[in-house]
N, C-alpha and C positions, 0 to 999 in steps of 0.2 A: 143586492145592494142598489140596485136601479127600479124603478117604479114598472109594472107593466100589468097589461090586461088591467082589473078591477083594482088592484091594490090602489089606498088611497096613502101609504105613507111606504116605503123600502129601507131599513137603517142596517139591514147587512146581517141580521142576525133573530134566532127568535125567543129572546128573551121579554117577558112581562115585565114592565113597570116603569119601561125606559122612553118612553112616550108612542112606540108602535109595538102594536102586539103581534103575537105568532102571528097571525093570519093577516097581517098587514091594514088592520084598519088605526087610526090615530085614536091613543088612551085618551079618557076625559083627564080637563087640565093639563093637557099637552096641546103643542102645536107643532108641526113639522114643517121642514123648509127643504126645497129640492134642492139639491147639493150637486146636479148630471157634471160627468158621469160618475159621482163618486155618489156613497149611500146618503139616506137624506139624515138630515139634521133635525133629532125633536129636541125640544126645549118644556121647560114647565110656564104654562101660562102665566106673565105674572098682573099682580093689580086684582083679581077676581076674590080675593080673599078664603083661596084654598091652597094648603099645603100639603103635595105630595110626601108619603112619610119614606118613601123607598130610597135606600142607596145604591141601588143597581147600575144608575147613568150616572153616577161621582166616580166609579171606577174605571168606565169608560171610553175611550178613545181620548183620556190624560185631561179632562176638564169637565168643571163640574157644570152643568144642564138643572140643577134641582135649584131652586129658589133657598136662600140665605132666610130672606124671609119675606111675607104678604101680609099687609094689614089691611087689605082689600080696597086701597086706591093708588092713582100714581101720582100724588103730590110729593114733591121733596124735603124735604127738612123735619119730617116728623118719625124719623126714628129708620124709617123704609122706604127705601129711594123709588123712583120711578123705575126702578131696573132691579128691585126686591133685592136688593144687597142693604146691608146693615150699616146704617151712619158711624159706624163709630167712631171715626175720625171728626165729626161731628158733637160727640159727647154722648153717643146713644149706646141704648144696649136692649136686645128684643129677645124672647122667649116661644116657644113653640105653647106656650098653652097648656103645657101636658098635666094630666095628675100624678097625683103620686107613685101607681101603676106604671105611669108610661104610657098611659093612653091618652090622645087629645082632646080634651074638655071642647076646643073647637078647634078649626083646622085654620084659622084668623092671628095672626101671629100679633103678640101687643108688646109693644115699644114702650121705653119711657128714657127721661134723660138718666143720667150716672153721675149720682151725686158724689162729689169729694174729688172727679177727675181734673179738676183746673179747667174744666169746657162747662159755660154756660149756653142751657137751650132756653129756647120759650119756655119752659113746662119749671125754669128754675128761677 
């Protein structure tokens, strides 16, 4: 749970997908933060317009680390806040992108307003 020698990230455990892997280097679209002396803290990068698809860090130490959603910048007001959570108190509603499958057509998460909520956005 504490960083030493080479490792570039320590989160206490060696699970994939949760922003540091077994061998303790930092997964892409993660970032970690040192947490001393407790294990470090990864997050999913947000604003980059990638969406990790894993729920292994929503289980986690009781709070969710994966992005709500990313539409690949950090303005406010269009659907994906600067902090990849979901306007929807706002009038919005975003989507993973995915096809029919379940696979992601792109990993860019697309927002649009929610028409008939009583919330007008720009888009309405």
């Amino acid at each position: 749970g504490v960083r030493a020698g080479q490792e570039l990230c320590d989160d206490g455990n060696l699970l994939a997908g949760d922003g540091c892997d077994p061998t303790c280097r930092i997964e892409t679209f993660f970032f970690c933060e040192v947490d001393t002396p407790h294990p470090d803290i990864c997050r999913e990068l947000c604003g980059d317009g990638e969406r990790v698809q894993s729920n292994i860090s929503r289980v986690r130490a009781g709070f969710d680390r994966i992005n709500a959603c990313d539409d690949g910048n950090n303005h406010p007001y269009d659907g994906c806040s600067p902090t990849c959570e979901i306007e929807d108190n706002l009038g919005w509603e975003c989507n993973d992108n995915m096809s029919a499958t379940g696979t992601p057509q792109s990993p860019r998460s697309v927002c649009g307003s929610n028409c008939g909520d009583g919330m007008r956005t720009e888009m309405e």
